[in-house]
N, CA and C atoms as a LAMMPS dump frame, in Angstrom:
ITEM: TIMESTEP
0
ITEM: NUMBER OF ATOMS
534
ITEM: BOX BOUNDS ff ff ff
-5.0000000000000000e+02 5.0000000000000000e+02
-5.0000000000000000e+02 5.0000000000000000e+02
-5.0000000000000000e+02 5.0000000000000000e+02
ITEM: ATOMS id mol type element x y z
1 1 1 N -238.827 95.289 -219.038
2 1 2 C -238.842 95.076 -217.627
3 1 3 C -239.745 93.887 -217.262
4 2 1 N -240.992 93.739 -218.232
5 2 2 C -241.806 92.637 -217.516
6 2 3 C -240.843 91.481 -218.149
7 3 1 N -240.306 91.304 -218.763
8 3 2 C -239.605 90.119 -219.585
9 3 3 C -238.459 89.973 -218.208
10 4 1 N -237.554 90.902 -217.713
11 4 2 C -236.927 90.435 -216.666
12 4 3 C -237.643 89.884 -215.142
13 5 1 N -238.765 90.635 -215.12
14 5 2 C -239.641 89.739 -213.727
15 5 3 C -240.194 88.624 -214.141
16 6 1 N -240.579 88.412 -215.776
17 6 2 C -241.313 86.795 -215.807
18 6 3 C -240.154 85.619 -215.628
19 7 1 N -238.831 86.121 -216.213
20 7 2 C -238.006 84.868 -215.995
21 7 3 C -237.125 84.509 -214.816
22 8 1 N -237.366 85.466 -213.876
23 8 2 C -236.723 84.683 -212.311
24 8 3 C -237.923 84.318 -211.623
25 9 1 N -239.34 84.774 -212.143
26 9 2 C -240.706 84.047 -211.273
27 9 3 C -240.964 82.862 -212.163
28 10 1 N -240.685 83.122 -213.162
29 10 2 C -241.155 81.464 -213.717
30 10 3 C -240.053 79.974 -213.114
31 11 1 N -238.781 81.044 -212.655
32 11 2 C -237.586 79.925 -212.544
33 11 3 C -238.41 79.611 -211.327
34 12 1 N -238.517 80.611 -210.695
35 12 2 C -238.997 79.719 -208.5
36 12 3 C -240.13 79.317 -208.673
37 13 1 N -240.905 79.35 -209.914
38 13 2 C -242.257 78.345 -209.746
39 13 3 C -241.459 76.988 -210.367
40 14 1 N -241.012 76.778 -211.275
41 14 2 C -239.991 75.7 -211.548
42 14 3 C -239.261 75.167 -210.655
43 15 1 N -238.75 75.802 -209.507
44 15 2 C -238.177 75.517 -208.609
45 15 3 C -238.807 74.558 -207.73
46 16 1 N -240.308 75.156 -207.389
47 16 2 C -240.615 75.276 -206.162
48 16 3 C -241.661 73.908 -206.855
49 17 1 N -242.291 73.828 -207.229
50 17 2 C -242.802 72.523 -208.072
51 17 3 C -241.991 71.399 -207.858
52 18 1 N -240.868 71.832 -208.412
53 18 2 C -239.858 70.534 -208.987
54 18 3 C -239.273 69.865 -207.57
55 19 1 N -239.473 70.272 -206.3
56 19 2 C -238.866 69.755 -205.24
57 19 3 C -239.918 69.471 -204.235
58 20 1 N -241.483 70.219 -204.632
59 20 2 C -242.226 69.457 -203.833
60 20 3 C -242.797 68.349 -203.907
61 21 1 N -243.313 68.016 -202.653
62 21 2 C -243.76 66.328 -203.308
63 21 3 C -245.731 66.17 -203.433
64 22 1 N -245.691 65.602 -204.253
65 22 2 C -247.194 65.639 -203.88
66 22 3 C -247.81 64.637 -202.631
67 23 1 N -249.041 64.884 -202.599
68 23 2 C -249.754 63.858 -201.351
69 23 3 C -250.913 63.577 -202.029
70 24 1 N -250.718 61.942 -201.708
71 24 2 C -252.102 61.611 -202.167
72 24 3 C -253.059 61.021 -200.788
73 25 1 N -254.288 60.637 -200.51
74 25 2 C -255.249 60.385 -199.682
75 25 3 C -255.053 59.063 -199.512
76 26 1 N -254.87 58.311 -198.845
77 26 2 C -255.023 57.043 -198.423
78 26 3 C -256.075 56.546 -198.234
79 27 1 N -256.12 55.13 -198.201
80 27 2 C -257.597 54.7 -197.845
81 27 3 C -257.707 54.524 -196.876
82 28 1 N -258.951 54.209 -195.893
83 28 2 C -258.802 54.214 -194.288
84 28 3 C -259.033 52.865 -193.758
85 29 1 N -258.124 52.492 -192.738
86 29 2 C -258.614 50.907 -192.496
87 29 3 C -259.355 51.275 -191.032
88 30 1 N -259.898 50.192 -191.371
89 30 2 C -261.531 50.113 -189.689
90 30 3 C -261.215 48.891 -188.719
91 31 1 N -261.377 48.419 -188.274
92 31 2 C -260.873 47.508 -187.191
93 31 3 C -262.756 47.129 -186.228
94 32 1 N -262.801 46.246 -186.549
95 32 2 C -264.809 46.037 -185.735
96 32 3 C -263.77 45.342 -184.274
97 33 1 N -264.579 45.681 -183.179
98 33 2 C -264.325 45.809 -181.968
99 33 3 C -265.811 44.969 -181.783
100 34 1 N -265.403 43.527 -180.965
101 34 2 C -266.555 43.129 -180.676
102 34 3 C -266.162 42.324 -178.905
103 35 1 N -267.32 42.549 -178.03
104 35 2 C -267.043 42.059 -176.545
105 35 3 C -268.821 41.292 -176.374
106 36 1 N -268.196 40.039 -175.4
107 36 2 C -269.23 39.407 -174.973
108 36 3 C -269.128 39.359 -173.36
109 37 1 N -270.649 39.812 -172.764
110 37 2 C -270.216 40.053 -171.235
111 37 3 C -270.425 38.582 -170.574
112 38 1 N -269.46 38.106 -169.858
113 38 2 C -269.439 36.528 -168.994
114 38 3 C -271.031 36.569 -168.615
115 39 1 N -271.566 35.129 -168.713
116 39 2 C -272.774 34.41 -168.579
117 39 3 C -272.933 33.401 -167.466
118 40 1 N -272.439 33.853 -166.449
119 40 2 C -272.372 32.177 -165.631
120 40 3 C -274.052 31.476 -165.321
121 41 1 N -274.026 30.349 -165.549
122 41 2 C -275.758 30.181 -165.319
123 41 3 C -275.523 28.406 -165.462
124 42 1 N -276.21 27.903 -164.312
125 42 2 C -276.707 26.75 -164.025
126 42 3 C -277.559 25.962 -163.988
127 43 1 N -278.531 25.398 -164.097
128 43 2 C -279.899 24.947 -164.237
129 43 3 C -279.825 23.003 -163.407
130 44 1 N -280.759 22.445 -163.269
131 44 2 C -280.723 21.271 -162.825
132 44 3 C -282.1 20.974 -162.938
133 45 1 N -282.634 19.39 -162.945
134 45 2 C -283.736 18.946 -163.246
135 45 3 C -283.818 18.402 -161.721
136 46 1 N -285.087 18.097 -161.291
137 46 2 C -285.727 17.717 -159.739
138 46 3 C -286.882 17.51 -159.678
139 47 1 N -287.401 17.388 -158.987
140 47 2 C -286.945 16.811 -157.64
141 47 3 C -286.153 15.419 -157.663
142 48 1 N -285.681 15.332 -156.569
143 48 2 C -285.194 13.946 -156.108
144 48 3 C -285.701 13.213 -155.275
145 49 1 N -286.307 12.401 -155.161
146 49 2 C -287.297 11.466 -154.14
147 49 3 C -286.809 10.098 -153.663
148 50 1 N -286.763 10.461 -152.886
149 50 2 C -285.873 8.935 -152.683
150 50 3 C -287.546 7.855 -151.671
151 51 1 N -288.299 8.879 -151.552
152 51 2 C -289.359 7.789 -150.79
153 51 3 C -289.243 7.563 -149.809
154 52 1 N -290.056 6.609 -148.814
155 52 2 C -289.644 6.628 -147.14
156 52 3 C -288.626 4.911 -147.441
157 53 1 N -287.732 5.59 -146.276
158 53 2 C -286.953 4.488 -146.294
159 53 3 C -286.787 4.43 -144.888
160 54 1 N -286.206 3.509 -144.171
161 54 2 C -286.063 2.691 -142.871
162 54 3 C -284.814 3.944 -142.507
163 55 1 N -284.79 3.746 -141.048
164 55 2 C -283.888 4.437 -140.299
165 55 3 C -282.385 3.85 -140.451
166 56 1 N -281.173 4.738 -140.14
167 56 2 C -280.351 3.726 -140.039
168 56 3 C -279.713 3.876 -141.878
169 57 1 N -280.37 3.556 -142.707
170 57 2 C -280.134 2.782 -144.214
171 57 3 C -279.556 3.547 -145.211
172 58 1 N -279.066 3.181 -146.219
173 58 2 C -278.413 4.034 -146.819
174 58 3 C -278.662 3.813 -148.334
175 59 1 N -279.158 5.03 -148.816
176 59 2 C -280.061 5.07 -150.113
177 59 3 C -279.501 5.37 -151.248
178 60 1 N -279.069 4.959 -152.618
179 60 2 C -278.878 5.571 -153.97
180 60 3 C -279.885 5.937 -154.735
181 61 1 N -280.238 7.346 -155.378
182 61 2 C -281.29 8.054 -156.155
183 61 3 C -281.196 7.249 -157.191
184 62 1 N -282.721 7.122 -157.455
185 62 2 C -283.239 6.074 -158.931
186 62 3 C -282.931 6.461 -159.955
187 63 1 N -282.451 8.184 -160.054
188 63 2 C -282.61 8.755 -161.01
189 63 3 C -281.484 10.013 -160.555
190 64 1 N -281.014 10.726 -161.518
191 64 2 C -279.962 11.7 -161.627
192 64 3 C -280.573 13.146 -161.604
193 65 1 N -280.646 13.741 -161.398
194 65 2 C -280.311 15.452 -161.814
195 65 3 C -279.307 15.772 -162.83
196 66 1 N -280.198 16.483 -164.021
197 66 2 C -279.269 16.649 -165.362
198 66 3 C -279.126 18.119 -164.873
199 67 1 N -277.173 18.385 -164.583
200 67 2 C -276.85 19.821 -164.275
201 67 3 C -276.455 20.158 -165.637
202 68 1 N -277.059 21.676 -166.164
203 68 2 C -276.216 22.105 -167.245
204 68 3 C -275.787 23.137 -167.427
205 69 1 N -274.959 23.518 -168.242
206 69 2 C -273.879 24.844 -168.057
207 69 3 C -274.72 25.367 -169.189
208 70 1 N -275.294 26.332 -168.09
209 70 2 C -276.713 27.534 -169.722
210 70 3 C -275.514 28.374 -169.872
211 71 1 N -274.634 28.81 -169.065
212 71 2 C -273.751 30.281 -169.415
213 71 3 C -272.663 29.89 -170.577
214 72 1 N -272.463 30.971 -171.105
215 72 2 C -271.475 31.081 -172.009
216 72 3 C -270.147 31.212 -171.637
217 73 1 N -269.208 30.279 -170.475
218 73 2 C -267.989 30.13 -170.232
219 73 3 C -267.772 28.923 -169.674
220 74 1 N -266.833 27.966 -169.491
221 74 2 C -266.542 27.175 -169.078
222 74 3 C -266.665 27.455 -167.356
223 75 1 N -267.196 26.354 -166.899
224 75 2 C -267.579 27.021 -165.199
225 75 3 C -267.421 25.716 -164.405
226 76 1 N -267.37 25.584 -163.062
227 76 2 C -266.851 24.543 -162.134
228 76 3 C -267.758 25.276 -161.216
229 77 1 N -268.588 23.926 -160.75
230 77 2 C -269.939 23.968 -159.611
231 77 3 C -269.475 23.652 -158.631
232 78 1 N -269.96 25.042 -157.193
233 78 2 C -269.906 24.082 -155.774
234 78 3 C -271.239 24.062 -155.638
235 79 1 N -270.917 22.674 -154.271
236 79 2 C -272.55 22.297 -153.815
237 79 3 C -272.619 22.394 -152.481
238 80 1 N -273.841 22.852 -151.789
239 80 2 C -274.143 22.952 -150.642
240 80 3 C -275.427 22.623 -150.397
241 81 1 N -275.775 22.354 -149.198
242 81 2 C -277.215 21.919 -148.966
243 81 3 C -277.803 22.821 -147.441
244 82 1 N -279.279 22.941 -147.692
245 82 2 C -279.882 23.339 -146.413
246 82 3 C -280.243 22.606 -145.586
247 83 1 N -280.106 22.181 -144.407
248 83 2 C -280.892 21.107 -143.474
249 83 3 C -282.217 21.921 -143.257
250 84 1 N -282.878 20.099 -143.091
251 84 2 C -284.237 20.257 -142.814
252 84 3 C -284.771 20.761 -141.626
253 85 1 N -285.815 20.897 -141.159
254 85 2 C -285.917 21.375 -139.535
255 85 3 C -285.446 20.045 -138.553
256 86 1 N -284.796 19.913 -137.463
257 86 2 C -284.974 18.334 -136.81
258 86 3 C -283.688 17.578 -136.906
259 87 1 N -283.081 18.029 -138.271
260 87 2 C -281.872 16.896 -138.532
261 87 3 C -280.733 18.205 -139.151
262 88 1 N -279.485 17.489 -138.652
263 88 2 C -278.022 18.115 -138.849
264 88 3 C -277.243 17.082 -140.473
265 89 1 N -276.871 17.683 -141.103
266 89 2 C -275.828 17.473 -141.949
267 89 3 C -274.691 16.746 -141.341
268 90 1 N -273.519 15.531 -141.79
269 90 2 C -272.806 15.369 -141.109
270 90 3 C -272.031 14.419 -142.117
271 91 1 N -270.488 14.514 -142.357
272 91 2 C -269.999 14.116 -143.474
273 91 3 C -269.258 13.068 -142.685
274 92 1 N -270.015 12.479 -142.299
275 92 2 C -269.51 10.638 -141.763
276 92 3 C -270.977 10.335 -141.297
277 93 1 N -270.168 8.942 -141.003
278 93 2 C -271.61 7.805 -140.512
279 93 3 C -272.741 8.695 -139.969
280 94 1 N -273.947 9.275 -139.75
281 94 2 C -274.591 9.748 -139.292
282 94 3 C -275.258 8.888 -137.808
283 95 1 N -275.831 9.851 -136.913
284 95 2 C -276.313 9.168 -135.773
285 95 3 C -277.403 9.826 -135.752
286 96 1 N -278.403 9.5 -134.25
287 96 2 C -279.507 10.049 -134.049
288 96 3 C -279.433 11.316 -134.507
289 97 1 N -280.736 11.56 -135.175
290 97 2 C -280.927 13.167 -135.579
291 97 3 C -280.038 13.699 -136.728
292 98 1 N -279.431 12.88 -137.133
293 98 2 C -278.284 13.191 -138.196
294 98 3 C -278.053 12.68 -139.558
295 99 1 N -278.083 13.194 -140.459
296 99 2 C -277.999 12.436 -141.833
297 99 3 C -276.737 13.072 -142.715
298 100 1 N -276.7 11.752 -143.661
299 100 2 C -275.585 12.037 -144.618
300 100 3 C -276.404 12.056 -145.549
301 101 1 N -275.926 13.395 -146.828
302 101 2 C -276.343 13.108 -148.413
303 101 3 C -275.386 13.913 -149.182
304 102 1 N -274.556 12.621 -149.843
305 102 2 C -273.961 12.894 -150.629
306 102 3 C -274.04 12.808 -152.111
307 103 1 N -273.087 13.676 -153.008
308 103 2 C -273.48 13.894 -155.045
309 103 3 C -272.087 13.257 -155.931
310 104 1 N -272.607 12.937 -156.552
311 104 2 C -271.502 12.255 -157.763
312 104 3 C -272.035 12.512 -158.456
313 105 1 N -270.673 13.083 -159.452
314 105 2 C -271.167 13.537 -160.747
315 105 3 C -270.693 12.241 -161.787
316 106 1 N -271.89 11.459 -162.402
317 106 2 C -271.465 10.229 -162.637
318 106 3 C -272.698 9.756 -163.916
319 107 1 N -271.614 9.582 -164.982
320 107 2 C -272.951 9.275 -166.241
321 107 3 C -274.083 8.347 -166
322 108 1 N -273.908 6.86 -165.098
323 108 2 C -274.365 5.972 -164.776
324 108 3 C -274.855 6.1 -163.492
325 109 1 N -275.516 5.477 -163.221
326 109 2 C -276.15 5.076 -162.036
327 109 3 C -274.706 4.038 -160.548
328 110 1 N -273.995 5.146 -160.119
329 110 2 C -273.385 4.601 -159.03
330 110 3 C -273.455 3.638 -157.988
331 111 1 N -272.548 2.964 -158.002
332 111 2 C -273.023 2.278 -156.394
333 111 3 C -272.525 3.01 -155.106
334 112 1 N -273.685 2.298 -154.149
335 112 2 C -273.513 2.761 -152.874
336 112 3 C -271.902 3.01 -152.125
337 113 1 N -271.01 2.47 -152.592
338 113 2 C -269.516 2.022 -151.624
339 113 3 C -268.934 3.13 -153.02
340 114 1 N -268.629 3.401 -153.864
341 114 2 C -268.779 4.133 -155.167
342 114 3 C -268.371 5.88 -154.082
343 115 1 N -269.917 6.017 -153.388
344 115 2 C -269.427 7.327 -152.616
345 115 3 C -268.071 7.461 -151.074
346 116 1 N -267.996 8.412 -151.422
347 116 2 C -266.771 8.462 -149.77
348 116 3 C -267.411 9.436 -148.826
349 117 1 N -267.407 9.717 -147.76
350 117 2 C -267.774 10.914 -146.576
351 117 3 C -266.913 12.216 -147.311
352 118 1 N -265.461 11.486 -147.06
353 118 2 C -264.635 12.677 -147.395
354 118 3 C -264.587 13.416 -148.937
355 119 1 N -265.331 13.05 -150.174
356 119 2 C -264.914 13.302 -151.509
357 119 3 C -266.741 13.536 -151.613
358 120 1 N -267.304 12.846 -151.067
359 120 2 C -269.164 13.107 -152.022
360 120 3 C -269.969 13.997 -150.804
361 121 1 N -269.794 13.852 -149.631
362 121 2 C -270.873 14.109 -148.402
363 121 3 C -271.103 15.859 -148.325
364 122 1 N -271.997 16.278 -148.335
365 122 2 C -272.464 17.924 -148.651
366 122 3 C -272.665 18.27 -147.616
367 123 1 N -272.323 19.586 -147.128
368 123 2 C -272.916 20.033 -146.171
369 123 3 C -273.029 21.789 -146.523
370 124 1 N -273.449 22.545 -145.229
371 124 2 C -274.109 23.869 -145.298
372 124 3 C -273.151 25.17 -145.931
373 125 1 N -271.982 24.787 -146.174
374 125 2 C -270.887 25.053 -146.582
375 125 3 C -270.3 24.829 -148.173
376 126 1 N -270.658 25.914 -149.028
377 126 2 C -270.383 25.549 -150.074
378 126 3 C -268.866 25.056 -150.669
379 127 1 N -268.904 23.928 -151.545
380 127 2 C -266.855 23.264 -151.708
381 127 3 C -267.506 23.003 -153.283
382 128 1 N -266.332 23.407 -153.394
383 128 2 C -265.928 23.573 -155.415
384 128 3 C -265.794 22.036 -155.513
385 129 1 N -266.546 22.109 -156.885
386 129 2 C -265.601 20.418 -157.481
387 129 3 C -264.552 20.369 -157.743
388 130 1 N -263.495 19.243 -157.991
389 130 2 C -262.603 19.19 -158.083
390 130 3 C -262.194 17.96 -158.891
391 131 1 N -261.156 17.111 -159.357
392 131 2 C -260.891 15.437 -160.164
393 131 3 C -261.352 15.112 -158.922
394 132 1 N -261.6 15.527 -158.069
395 132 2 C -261.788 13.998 -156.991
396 132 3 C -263.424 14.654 -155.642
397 133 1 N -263.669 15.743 -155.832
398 133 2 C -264.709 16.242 -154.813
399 133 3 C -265.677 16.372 -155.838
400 134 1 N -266.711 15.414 -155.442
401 134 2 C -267.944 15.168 -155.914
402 134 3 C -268.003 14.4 -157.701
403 135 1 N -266.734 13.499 -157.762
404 135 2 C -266.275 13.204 -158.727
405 135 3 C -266.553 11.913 -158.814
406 136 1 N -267.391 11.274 -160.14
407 136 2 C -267.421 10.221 -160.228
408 136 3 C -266.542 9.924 -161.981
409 137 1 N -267.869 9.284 -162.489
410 137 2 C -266.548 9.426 -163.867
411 137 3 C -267.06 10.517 -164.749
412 138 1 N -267.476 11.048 -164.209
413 138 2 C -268.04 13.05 -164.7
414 138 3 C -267.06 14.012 -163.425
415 139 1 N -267.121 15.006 -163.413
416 139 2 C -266.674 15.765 -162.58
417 139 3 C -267.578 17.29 -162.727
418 140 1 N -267.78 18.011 -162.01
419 140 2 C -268.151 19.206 -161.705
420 140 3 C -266.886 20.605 -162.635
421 141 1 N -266.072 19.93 -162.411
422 141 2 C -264.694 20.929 -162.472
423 141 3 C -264.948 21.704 -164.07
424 142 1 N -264.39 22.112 -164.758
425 142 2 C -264.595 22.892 -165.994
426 142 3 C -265.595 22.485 -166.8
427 143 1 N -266.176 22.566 -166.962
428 143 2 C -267.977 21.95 -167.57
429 143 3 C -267.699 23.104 -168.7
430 144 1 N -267.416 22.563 -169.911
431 144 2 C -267.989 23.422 -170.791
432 144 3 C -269.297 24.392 -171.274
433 145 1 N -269.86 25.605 -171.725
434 145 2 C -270.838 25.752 -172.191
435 145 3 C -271.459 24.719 -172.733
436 146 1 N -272.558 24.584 -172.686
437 146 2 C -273.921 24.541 -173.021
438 146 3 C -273.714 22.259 -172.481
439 147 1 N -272.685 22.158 -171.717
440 147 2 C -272.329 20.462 -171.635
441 147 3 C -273.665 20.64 -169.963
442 148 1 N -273.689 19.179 -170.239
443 148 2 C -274.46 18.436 -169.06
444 148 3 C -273.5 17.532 -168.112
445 149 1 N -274.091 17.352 -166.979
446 149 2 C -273.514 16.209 -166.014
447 149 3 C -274.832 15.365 -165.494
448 150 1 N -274.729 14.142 -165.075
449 150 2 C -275.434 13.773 -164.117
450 150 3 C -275.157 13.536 -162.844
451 151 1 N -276.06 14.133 -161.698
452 151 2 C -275.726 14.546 -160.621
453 151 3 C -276.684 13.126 -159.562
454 152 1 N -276.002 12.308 -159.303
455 152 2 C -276.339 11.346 -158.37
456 152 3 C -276.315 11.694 -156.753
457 153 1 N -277.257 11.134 -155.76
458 153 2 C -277.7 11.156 -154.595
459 153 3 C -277.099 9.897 -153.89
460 154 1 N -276.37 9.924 -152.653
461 154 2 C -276.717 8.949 -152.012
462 154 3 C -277.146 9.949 -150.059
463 155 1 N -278.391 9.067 -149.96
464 155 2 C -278.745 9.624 -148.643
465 155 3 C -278.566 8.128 -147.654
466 156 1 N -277.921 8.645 -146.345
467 156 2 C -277.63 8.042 -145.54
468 156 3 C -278.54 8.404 -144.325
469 157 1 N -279.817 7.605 -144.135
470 157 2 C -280.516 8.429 -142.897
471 157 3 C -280.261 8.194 -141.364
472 158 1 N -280.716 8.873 -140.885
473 158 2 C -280.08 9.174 -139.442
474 158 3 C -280.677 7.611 -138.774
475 159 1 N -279.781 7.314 -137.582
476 159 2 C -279.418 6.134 -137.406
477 159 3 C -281.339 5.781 -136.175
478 160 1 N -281.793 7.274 -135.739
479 160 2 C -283.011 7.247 -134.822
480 160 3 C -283.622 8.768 -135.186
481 161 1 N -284.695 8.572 -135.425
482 161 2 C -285.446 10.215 -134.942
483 161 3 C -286.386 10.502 -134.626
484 162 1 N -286.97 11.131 -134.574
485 162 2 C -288.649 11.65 -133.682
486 162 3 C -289.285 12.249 -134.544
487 163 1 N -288.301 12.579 -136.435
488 163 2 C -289.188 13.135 -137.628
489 163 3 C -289.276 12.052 -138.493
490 164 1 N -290.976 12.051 -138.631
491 164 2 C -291.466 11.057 -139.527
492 164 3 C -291.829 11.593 -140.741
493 165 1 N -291.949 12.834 -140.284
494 165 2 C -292.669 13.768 -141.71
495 165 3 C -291.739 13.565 -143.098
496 166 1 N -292.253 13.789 -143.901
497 166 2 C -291.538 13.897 -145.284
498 166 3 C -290.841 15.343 -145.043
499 167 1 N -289.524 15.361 -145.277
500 167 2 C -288.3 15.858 -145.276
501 167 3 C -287.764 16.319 -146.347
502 168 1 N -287.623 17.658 -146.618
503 168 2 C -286.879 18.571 -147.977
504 168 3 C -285.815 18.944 -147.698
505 169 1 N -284.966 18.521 -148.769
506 169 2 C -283.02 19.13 -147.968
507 169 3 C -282.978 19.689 -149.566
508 170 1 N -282.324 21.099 -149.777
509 170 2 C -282.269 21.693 -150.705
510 170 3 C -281.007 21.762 -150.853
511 171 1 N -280.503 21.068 -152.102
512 171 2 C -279.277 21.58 -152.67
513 171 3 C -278.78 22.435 -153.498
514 172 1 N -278.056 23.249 -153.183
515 172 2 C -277.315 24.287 -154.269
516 172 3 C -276.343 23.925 -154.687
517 173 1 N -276.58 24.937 -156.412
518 173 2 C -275.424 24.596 -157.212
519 173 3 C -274.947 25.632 -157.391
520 174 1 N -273.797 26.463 -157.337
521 174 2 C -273.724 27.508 -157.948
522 174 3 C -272.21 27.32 -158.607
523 175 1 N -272.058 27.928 -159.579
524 175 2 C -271.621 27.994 -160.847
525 175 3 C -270.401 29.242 -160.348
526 176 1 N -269.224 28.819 -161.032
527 176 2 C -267.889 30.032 -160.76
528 176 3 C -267.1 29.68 -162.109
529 177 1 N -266.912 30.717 -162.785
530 177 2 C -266.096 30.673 -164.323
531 177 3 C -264.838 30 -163.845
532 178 1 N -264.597 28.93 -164.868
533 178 2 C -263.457 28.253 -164.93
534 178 3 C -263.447 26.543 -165.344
């Protein structure tokens, strides 16, 4: 009797073997996941002094403001400025009480006719650079990481005024990815 139960259990272990499949373990693949959070950041060198100059006259800075892109993305600067106490901003000829100061972004030292009212002149109102707003043969517009511009002045002073004092007009730069 045990001789008839070993040979139909030995057949279904034969069976049952012979049609399964084995499994083997694979190896595991990993995938590194890496993120950098946007950096926008601007910096500029200053002051700008342009010195006392005559009423009326119209001034080019001796010297540049080196703007540079500290952030880690390509970024495009607008500029705006604060008026002083006494005097108004004004993106044409200026008159009593009124001044123009306009920026080019320009490797060299610009000339005066070089700026326009409509493309360089700043006012309280911040405007993006653009190929042609605040564009000399540099531009504001996509500034690579860690690149520089030089940022040129021309001040146009008011044509009469009643301020003799030395005068601070603060310009901003601020920085927008792209």
């Amino acid at each position: 009797m045990l001789k008839r139960f070993l040979v139909p259990f030995g057949l279904s272990v034969v069976f049952l073997l012979g049609t399964s499949q084995l499994v083997w373990a694979a190896n595991p693949a990993t995938i590194t996941v890496t993120v950098t959070i946007q950096n926008l950041s601007v910096s500029a060198t200053g002051p700008i002094a342009f010195g006392t100059v005559p009423a009326g006259s119209e001034n080019v800075s001796g010297s540049a403001s080196t703007v540079t892109n500290d952030g880690n993305v390509t970024e495009t600067y607008s500029l705006s400025l604060t008026n002083p106490g006494g005097w108004t901003a004004v993106q044409a000829p200026p008159g009593a009480e009124e001044y123009a100061l306009s920026a080019q972004f320009n490797s060299g030292a610009p000339t005066a006719a070089s700026f326009t009212y409509a493309d360089h002149a700043l006012s309280t109102t911040s405007v993006a650079s653009s190929a042609t707003k605040f564009a000399g043969n540099q531009t504001g517009l996509s500034v690579p990481a860690s690149a520089t511009r030089s940022l040129w002045f021309r001040f146009n002073a008011p044509t009469s005024t009643i301020v003799t004092a030395q005068q601070s007009i603060t310009v901003t730069i601020t920085a927008a990815a792209g």
